[in-house]
Each structure stands twice: as C-alpha cells, then as structure tokens.
ChimeraX commands (.cxc) that place a marker at each C-alpha (Angstrom):
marker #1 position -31.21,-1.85,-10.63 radius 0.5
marker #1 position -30.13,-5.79,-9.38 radius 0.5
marker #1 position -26.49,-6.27,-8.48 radius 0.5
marker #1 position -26.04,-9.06,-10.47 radius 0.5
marker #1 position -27.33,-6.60,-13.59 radius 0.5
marker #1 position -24.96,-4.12,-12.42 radius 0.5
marker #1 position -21.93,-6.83,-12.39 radius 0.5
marker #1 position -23.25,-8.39,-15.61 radius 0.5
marker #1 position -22.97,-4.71,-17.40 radius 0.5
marker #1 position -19.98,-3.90,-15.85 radius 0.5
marker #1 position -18.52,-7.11,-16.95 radius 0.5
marker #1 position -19.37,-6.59,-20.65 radius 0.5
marker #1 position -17.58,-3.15,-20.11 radius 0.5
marker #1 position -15.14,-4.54,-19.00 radius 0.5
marker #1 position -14.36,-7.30,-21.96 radius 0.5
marker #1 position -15.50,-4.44,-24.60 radius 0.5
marker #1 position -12.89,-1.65,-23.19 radius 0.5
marker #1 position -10.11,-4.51,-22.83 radius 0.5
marker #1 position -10.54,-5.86,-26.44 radius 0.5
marker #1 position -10.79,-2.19,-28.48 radius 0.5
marker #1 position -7.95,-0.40,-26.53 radius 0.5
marker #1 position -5.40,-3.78,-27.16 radius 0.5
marker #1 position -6.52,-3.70,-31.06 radius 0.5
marker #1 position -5.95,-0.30,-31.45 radius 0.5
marker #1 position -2.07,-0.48,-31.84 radius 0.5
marker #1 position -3.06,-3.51,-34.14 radius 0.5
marker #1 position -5.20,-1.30,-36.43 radius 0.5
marker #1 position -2.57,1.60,-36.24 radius 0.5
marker #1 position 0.11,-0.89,-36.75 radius 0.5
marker #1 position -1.41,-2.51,-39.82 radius 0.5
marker #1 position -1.73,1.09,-41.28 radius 0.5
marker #1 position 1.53,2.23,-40.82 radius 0.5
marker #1 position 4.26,1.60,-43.15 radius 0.5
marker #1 position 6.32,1.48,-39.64 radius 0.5
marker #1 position 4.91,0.10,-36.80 radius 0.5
marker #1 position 7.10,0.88,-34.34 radius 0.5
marker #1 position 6.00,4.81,-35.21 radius 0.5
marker #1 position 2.68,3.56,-33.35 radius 0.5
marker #1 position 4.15,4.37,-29.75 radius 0.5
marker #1 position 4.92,8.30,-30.37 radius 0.5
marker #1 position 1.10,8.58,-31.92 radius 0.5
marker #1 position -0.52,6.91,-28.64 radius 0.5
marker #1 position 0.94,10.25,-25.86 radius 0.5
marker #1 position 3.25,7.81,-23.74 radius 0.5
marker #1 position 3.98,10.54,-21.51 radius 0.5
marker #1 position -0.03,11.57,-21.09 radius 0.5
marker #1 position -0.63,7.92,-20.87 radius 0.5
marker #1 position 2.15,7.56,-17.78 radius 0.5
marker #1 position 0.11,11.12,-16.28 radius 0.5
marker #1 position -3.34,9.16,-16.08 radius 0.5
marker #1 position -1.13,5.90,-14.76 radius 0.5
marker #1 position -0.31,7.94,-11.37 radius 0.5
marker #1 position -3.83,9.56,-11.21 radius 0.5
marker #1 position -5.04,5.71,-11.36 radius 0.5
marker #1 position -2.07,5.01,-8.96 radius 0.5
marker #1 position -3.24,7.31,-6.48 radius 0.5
marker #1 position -7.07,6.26,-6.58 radius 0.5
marker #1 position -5.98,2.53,-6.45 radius 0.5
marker #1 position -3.86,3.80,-3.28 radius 0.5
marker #1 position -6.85,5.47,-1.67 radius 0.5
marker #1 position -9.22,2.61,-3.09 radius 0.5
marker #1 position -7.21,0.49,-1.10 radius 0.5
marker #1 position -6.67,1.80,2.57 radius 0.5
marker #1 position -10.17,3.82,2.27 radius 0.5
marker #1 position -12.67,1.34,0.73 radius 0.5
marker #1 position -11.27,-2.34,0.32 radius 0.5
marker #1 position -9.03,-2.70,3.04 radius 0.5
marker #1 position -11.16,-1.16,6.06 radius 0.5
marker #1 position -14.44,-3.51,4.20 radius 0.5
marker #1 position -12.60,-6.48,4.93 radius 0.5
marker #1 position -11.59,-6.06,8.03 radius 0.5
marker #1 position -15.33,-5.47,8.99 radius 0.5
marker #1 position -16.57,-8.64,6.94 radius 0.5
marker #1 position -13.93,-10.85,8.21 radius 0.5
marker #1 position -14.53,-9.83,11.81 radius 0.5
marker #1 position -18.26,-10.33,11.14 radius 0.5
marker #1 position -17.70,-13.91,10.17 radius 0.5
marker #1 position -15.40,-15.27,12.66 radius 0.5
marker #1 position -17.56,-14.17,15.23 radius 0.5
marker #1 position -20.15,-16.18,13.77 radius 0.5
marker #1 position -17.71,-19.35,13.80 radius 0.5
marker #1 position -17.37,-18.03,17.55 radius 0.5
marker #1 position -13.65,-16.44,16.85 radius 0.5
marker #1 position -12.98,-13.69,18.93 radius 0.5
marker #1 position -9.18,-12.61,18.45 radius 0.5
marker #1 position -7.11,-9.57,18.10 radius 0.5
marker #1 position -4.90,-10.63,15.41 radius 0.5
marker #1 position -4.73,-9.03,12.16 radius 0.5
marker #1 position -6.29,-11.31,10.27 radius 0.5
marker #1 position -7.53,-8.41,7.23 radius 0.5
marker #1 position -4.44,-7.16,6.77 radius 0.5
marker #1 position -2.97,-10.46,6.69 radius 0.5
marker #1 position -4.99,-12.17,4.24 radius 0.5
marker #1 position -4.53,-9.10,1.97 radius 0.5
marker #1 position -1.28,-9.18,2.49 radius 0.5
marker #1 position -0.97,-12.91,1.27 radius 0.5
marker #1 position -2.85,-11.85,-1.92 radius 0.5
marker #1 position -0.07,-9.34,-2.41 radius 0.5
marker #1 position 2.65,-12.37,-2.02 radius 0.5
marker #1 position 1.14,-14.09,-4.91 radius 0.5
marker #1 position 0.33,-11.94,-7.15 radius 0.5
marker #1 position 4.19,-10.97,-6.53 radius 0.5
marker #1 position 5.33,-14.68,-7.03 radius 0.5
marker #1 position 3.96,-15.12,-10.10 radius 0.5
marker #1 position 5.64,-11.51,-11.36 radius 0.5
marker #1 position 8.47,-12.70,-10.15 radius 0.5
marker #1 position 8.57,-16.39,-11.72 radius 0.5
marker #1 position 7.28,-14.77,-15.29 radius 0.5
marker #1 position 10.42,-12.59,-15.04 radius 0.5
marker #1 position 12.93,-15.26,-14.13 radius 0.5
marker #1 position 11.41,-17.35,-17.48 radius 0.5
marker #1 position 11.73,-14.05,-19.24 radius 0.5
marker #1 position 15.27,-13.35,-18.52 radius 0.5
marker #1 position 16.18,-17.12,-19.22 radius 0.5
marker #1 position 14.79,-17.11,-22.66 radius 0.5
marker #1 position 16.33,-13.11,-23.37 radius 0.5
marker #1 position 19.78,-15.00,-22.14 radius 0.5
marker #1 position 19.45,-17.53,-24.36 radius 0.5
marker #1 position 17.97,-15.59,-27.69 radius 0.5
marker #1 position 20.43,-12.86,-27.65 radius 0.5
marker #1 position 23.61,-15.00,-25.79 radius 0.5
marker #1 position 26.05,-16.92,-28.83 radius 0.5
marker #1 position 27.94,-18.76,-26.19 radius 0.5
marker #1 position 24.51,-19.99,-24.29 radius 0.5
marker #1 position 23.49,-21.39,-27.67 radius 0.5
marker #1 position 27.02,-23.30,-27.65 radius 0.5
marker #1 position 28.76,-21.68,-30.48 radius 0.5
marker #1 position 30.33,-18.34,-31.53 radius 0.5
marker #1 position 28.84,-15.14,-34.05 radius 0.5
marker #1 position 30.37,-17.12,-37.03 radius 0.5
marker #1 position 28.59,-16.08,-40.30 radius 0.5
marker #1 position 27.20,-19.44,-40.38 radius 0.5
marker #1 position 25.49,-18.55,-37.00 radius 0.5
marker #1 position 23.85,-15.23,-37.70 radius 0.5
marker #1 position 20.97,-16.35,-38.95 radius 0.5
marker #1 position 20.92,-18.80,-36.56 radius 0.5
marker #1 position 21.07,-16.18,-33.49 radius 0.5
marker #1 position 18.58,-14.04,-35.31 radius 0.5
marker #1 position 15.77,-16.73,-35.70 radius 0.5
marker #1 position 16.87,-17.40,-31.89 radius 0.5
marker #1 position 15.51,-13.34,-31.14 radius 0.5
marker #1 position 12.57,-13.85,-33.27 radius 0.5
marker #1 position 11.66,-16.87,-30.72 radius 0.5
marker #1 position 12.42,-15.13,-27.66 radius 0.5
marker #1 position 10.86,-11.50,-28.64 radius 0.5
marker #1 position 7.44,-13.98,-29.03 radius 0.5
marker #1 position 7.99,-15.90,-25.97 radius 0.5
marker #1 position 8.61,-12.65,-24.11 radius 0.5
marker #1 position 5.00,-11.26,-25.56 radius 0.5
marker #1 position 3.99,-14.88,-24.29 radius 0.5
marker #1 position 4.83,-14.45,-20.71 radius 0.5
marker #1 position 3.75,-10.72,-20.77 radius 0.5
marker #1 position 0.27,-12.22,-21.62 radius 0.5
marker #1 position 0.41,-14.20,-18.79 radius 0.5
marker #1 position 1.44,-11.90,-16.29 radius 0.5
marker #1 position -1.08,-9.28,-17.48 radius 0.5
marker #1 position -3.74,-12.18,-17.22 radius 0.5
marker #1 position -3.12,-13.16,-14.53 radius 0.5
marker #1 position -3.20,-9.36,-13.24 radius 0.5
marker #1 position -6.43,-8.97,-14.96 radius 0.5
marker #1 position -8.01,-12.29,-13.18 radius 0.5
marker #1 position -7.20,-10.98,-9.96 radius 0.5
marker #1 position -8.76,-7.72,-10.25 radius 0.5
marker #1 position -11.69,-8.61,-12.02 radius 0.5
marker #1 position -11.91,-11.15,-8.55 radius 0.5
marker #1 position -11.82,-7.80,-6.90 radius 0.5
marker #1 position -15.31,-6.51,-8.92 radius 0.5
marker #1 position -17.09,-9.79,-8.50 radius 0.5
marker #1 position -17.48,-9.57,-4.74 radius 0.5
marker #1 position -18.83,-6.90,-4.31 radius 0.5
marker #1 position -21.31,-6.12,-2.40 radius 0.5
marker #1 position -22.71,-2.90,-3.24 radius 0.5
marker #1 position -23.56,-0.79,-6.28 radius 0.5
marker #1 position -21.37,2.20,-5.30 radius 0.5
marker #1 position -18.24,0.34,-4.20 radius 0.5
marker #1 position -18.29,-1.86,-7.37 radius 0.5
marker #1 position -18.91,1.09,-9.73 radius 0.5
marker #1 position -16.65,3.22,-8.78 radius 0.5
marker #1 position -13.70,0.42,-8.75 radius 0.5
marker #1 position -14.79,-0.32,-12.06 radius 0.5
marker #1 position -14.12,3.02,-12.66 radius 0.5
marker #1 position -10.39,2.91,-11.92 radius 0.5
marker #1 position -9.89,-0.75,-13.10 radius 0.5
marker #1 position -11.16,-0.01,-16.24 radius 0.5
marker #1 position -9.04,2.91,-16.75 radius 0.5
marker #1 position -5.89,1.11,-15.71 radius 0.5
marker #1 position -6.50,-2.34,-17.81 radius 0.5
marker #1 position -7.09,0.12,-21.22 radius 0.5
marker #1 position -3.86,1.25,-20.04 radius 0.5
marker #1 position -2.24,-1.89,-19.70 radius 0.5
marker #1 position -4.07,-3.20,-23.24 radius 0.5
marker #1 position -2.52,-0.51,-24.92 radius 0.5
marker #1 position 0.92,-1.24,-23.74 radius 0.5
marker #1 position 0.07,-5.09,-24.17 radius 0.5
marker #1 position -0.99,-4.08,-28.01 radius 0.5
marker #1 position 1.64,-1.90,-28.93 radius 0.5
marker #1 position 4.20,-4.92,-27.76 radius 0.5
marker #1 position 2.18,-7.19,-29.87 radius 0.5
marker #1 position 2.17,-4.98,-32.95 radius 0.5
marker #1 position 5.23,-4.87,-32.83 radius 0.5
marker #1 position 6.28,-8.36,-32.41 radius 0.5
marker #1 position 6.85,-11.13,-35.43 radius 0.5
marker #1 position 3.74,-13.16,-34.64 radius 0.5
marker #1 position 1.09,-13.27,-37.37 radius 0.5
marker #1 position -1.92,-11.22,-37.33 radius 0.5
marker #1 position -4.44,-13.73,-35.94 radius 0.5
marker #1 position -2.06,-14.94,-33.17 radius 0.5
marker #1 position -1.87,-11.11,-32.42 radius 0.5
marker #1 position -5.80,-10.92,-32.19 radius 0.5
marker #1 position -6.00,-14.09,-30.20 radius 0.5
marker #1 position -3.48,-12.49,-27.93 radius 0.5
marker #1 position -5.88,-9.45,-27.59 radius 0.5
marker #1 position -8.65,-11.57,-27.11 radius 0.5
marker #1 position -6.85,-13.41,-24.07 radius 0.5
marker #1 position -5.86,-10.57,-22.43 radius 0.5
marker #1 position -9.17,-9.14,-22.46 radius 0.5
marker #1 position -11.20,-12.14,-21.00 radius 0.5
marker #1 position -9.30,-12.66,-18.04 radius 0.5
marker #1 position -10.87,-9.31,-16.17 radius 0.5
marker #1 position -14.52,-10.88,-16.87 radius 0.5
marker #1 position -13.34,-14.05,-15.94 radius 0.5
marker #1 position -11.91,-12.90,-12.82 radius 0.5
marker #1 position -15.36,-11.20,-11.95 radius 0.5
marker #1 position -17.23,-13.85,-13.15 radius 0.5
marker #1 position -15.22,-15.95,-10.58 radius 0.5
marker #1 position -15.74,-13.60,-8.04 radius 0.5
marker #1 position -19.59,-13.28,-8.34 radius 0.5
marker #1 position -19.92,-17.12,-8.41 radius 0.5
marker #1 position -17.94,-17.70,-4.95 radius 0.5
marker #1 position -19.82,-14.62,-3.42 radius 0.5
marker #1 position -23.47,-15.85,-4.75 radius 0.5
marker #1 position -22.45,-19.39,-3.35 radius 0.5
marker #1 position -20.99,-18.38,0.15 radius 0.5
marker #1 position -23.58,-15.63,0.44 radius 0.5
marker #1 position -21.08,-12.70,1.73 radius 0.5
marker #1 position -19.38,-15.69,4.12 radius 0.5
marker #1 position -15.80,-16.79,5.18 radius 0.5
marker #1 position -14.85,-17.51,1.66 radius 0.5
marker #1 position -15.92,-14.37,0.34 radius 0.5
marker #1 position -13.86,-12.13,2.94 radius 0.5
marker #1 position -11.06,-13.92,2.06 radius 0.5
marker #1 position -11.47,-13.53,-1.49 radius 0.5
marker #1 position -12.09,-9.76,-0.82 radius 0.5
marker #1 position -8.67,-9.76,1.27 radius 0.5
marker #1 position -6.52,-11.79,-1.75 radius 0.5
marker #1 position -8.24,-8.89,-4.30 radius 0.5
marker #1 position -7.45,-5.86,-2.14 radius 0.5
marker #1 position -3.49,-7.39,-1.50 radius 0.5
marker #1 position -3.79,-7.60,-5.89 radius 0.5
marker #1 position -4.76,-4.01,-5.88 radius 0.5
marker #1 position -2.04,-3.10,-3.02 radius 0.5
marker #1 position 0.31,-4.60,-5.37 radius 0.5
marker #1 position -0.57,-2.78,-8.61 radius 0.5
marker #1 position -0.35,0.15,-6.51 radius 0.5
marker #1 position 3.09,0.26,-5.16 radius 0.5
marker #1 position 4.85,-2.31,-7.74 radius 0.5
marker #1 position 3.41,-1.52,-10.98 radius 0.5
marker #1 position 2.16,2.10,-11.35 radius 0.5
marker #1 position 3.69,4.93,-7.97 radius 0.5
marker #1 position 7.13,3.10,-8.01 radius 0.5
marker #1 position 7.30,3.46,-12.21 radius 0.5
marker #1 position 5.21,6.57,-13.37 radius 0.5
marker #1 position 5.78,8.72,-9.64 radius 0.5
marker #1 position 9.84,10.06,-10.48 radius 0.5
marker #1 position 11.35,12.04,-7.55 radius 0.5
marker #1 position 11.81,14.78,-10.48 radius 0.5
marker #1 position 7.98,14.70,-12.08 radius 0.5
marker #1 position 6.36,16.72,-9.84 radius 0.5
marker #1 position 3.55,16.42,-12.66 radius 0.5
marker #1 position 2.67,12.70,-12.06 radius 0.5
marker #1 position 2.84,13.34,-7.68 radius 0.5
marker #1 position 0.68,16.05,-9.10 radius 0.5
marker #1 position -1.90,13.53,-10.80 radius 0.5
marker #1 position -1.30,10.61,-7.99 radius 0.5
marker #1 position -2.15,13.43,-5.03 radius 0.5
marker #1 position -5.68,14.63,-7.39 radius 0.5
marker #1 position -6.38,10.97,-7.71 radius 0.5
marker #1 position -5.81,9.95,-3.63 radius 0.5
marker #1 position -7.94,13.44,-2.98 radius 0.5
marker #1 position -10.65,12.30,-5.27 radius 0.5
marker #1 position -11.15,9.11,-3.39 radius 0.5
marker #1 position -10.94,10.31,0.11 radius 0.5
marker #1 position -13.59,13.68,-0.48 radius 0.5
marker #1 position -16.00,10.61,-1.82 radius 0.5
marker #1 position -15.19,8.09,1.25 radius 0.5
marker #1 position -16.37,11.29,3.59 radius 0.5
marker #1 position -19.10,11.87,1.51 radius 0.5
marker #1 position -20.32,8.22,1.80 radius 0.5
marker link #1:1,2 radius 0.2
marker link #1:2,3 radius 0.2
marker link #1:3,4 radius 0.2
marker link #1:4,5 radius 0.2
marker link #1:5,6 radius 0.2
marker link #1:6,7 radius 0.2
marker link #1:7,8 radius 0.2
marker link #1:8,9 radius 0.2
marker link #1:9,10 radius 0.2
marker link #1:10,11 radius 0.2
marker link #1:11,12 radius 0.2
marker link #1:12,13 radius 0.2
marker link #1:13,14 radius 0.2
marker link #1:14,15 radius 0.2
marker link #1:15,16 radius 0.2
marker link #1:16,17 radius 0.2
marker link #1:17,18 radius 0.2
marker link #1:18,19 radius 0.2
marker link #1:19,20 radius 0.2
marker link #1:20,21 radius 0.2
marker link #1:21,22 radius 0.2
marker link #1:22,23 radius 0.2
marker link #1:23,24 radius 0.2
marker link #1:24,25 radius 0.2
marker link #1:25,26 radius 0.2
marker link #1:26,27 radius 0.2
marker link #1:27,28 radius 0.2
marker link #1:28,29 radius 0.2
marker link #1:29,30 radius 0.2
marker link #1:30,31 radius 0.2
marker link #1:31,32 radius 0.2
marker link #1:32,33 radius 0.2
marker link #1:33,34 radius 0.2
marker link #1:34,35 radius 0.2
marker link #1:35,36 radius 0.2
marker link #1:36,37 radius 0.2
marker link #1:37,38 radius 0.2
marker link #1:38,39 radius 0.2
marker link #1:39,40 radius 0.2
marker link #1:40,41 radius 0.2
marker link #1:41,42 radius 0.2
marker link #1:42,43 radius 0.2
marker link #1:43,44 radius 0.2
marker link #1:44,45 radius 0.2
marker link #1:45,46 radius 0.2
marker link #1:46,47 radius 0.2
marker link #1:47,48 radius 0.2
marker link #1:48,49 radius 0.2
marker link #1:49,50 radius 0.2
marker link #1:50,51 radius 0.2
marker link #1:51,52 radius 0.2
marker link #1:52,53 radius 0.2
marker link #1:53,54 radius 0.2
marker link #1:54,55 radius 0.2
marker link #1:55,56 radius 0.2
marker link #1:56,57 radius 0.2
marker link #1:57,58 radius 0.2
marker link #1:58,59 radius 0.2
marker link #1:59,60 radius 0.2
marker link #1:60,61 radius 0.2
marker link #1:61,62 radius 0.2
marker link #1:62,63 radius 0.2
marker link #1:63,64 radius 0.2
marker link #1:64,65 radius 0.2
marker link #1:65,66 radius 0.2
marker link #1:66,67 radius 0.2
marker link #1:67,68 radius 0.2
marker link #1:68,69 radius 0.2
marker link #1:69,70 radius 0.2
marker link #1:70,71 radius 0.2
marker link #1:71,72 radius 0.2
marker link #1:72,73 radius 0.2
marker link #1:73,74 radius 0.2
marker link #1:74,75 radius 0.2
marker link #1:75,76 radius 0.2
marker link #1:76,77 radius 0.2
marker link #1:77,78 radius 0.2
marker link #1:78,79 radius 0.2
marker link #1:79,80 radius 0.2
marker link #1:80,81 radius 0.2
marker link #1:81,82 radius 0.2
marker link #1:82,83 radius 0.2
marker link #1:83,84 radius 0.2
marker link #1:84,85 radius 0.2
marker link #1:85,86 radius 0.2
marker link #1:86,87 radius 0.2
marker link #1:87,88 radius 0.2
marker link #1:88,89 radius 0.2
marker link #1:89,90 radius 0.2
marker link #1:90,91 radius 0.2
marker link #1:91,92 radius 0.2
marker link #1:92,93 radius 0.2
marker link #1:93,94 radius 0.2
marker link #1:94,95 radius 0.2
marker link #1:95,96 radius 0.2
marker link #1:96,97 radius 0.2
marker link #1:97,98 radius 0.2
marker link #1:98,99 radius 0.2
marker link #1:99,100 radius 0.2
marker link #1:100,101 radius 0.2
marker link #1:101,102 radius 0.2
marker link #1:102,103 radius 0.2
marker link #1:103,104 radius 0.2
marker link #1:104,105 radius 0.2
marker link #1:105,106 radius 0.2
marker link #1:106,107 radius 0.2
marker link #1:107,108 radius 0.2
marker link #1:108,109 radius 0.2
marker link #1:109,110 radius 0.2
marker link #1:110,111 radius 0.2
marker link #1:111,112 radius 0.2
marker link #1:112,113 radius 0.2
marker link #1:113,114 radius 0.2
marker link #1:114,115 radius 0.2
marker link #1:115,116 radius 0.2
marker link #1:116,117 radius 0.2
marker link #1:117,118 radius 0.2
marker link #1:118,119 radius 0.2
marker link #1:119,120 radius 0.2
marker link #1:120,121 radius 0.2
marker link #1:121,122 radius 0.2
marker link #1:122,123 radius 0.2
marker link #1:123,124 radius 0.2
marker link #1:124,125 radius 0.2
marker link #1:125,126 radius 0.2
marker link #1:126,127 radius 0.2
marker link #1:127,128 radius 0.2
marker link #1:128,129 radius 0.2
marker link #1:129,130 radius 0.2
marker link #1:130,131 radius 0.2
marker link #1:131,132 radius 0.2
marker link #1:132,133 radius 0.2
marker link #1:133,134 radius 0.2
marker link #1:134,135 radius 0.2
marker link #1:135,136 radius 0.2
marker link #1:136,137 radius 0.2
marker link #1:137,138 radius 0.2
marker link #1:138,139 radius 0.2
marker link #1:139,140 radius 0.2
marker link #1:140,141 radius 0.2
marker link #1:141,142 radius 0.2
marker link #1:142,143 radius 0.2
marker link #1:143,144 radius 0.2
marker link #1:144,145 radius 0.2
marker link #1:145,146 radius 0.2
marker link #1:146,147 radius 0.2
marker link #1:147,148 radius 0.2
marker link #1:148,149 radius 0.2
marker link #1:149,150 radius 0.2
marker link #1:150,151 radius 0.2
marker link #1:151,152 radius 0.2
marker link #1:152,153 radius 0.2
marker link #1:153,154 radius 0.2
marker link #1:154,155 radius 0.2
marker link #1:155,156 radius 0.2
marker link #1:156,157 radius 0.2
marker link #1:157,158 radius 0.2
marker link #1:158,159 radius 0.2
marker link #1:159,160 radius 0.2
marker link #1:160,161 radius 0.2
marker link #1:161,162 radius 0.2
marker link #1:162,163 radius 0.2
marker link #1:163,164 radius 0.2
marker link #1:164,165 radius 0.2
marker link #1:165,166 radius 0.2
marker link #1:166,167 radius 0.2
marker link #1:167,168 radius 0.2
marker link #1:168,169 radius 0.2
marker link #1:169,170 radius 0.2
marker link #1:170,171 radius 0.2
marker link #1:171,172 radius 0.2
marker link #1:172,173 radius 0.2
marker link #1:173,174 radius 0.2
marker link #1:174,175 radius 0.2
marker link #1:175,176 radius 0.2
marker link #1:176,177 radius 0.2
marker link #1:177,178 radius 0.2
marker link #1:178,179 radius 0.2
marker link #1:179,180 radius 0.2
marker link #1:180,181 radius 0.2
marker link #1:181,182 radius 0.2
marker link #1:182,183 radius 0.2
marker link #1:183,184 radius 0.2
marker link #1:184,185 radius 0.2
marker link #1:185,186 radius 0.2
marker link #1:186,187 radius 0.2
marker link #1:187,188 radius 0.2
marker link #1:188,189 radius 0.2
marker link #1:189,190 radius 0.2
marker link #1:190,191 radius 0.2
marker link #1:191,192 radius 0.2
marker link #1:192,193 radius 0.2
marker link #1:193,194 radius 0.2
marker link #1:194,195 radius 0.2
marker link #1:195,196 radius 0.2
marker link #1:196,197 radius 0.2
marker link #1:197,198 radius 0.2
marker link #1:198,199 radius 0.2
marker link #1:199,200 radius 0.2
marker link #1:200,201 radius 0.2
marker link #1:201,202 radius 0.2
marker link #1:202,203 radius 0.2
marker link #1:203,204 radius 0.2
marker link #1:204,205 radius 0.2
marker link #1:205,206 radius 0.2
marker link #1:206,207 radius 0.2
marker link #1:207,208 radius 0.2
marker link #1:208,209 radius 0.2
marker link #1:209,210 radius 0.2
marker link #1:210,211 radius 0.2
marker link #1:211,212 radius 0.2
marker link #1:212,213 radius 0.2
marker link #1:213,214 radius 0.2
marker link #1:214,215 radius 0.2
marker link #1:215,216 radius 0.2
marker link #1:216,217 radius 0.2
marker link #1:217,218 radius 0.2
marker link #1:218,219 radius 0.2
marker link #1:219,220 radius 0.2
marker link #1:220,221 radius 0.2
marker link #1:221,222 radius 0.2
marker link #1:222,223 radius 0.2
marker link #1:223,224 radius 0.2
marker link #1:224,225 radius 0.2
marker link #1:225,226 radius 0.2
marker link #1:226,227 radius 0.2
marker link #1:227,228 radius 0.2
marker link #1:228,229 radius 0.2
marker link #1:229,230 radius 0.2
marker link #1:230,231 radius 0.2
marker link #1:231,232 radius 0.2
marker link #1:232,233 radius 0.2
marker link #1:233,234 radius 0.2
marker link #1:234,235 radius 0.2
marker link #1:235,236 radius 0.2
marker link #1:236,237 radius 0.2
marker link #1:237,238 radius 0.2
marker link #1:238,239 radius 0.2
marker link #1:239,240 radius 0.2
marker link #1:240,241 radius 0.2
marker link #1:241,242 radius 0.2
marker link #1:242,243 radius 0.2
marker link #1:243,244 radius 0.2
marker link #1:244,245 radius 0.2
marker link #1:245,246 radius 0.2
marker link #1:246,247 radius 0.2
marker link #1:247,248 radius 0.2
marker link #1:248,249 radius 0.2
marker link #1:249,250 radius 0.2
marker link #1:250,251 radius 0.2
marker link #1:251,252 radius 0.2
marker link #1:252,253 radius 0.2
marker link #1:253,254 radius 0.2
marker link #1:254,255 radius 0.2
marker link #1:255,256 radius 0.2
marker link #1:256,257 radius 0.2
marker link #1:257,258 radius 0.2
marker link #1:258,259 radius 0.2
marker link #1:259,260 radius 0.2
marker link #1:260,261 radius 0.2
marker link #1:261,262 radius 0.2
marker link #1:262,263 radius 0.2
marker link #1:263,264 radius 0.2
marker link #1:264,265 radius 0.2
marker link #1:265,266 radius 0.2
marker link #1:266,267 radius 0.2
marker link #1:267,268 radius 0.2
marker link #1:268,269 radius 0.2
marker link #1:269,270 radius 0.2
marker link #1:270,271 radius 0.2
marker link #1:271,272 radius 0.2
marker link #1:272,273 radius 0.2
marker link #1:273,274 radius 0.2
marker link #1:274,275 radius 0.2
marker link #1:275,276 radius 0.2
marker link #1:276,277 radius 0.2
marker link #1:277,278 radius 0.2
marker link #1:278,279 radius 0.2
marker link #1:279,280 radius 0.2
marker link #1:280,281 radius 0.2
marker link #1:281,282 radius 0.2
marker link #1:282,283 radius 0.2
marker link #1:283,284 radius 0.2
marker link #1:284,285 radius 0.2
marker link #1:285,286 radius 0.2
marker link #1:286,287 radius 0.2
marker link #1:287,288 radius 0.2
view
C-alpha cells in the first residue's frame, strides 16, 4: 500500500479515536444524574497503568527510532549543502522542539494560575466575602473553571499538533505505524481526561462538543502539516528539522507529562508497565 494511503488512514484514525474517547465522558455525563460520578466509572488507576506502558514506549520510541533517524537524515543533508561538522546538530534541534513545546506549557499555566487567583481570590477582585459578594465570587469560579477548560484545550492542542507533526514525516510504513500505535493510545488517554474536565465544567452542551471536536483535529492537522512540508521538501533540510522539533515533542511528553506523573517511587506496578513498554520497543528495534 502508498504512504500517503497509509498516512491518509492513519489520519482518519486518528480524528475518529480522538473525537469518540473525548465524547464518552459527555455521553456518560449526560446520563448520570451526577456527573462528577463519571471519573470512578472510567478505571483512573488502570488508565494511569497504560499511561507508563505508553511512557515507556514513547521513551524507547524516542532514543531507539526518532532520535537516532534524525541524526542520520540531518547528517545526510548537510553533507549535501557541503557541511561537514561534528556538532550535535540532532540532538540539538530536538532538543529546541522540547523548549517549545515546554514554553507554551509553561505560559498556559502562568494564564491559568492568574485567572484561578483571580476567580477564587475576594481581595484580587477588590472587595471582601460580604453577602452582597457571594454571588459575585461564585459567577467569578464559574468564569475561571471555563477559562481553565479553555487553556487546557489549548495546551492539549497544541500537544496534539506537534505529535501529529511527528506522524506526517514519516518516511516509512513501519516507523509511522507503529508510532501511531502509541500516539493513538496516549491522545484517547488525554481525550478522556480532556472530556471528563469538560463534562464536568458549566459550559453548555454544544460548546462541550465543539471543545471535543477541537481537541480532536489538531493530531490530523499536525500530520496533515507534516506530510505537506515532507511531500514539498522531498525528505530535505526542512523535513529533518521538522523530524528533530517532533522527536524533542515526544521527549517532552515522555519525561514531563506521563514517567514524572504516573511512574511513583512507591508503584512498582506502573515501573512495571513503563519497563514492558521500553522492552517492547527495543526487542522490535533489534528485530528491524
């Protein structure tokens, strides 16, 4: 089968997987008679076991597959430009992509904790708990519980558009399946989570569904991005650099959103799952 069929299908996947796991808190949600019962019916702590089994294969994904490809494609193509040089230049690039995907974490957080000072803060609003104020504080939550779903849909997204980048160039069938594989199984993760904080929330239904819907188009926009850059540069400069910013996303999820959360020094369960996951990848990198 074509490549570009291959990313086309995986791209639909992609958007399908991202949209049903996000409206499945939605559907429980609307259901229920509570809504915040939703998070004990969806196995949080089974959920956090598969995190660190993704967490591991993202880890091996990483210094196995993505990082080691760059450094070959990149040294490929500055040779052609007649660059011969020792520097790092793989593990630099990737680690630039790992900068910004932490920058704009970082600046999404700072917003957050603005608007949480300000919602749940009397004196940052300029005036005490007074009973004339309690409502007044209270529609003040309201704003920033939807504001903080807001930015959550923007970091995810963002997230999202930097990892589907990381399907779209690809260059083969069996390095872009099987990182579908994992990306996949870490977005319906992250939709879940994403859904269950929507359900949750005071928005109205169809700003909940358009929420979903966001959330899940920025993976296939991502690869859609990727795949047009790589068709256009035809595997050049552009597209090991591109390759380099993905695999610093990727290095990023790794250590920052999944090992450092779901890996405790106590849960010897989730080590457990990360170590299977690492294993996997490696035993198919030797079979390669």
């Amino acid at each position: 089968m074509d490549l570009i069929i291959v990313q086309l299908l995986t791209l639909l996947g992609l958007l399908v997987t991202c949209l049903t796991f996000s409206l499945i808190p939605l559907a429980l949600a609307w259901r229920a008679s509570r809504p915040s019962s939703i998070n004990n019916r969806l196995g949080s702590r089974f959920l956090g076991k598969v995190n660190s089994f993704v967490g591991g294969v993202f880890f091996a994904t990483c210094f196995l597959h993505l990082l080691p490809e760059v450094r070959k494609d990149l040294g490929n193509n500055l040779r052609g430009y007649g660059i011969v040089t020792a520097y790092p230049v793989a593990e630099l690039v990737t680690c630039v992509g790992f900068f910004i995907v932490h920058l704009v974490e970082s600046l999404t957080h700072l917003c957050e904790s603005k608007v949480d000072y300000g919602a749940v803060n009397p004196s940052a609003q300029g005036t005490g708990p007074s009973d004339s104020s309690v409502e007044v504080i209270r529609d003040d939550r309201d704003v920033g519980r939807n504001v903080h779903t807001f930015l959550l849909l923007i970091a995810l997204s963002v997230h999202g558009t930097f990892e589907g980048v990381a399907l779209g160039v690809q260059s083969s069938q069996s390095s872009l399946l099987s990182l579908f594989f994992v990306v996949v199984v870490h977005k319906s993760i992250l939709a879940l989570s994403l859904g269950m904080n929507v359900a949750t929330g005071d928005l109205s239904l169809p700003y909940k569904v358009i929420t979903c819907v966001v959330f899940s188009l920025a993976g296939p926009v991502g690869q859609g991005i990727g795949l047009l850059v790589t068709n256009a540069d035809g595997g050049g400069l552009v597209t090991g650099i591109l390759q380099g910013v993905a695999a610093g996303t990727l290095l990023h999820v790794t250590f920052m959103e999944v090992l450092s959360k779901d890996m405790k020094t106590s849960d010897m369960l989730s080590t457990l799952s990360a170590v299977i996951g690492f294993a996997l990848i490696a035993g198919l990198t030797l079979l390669d």
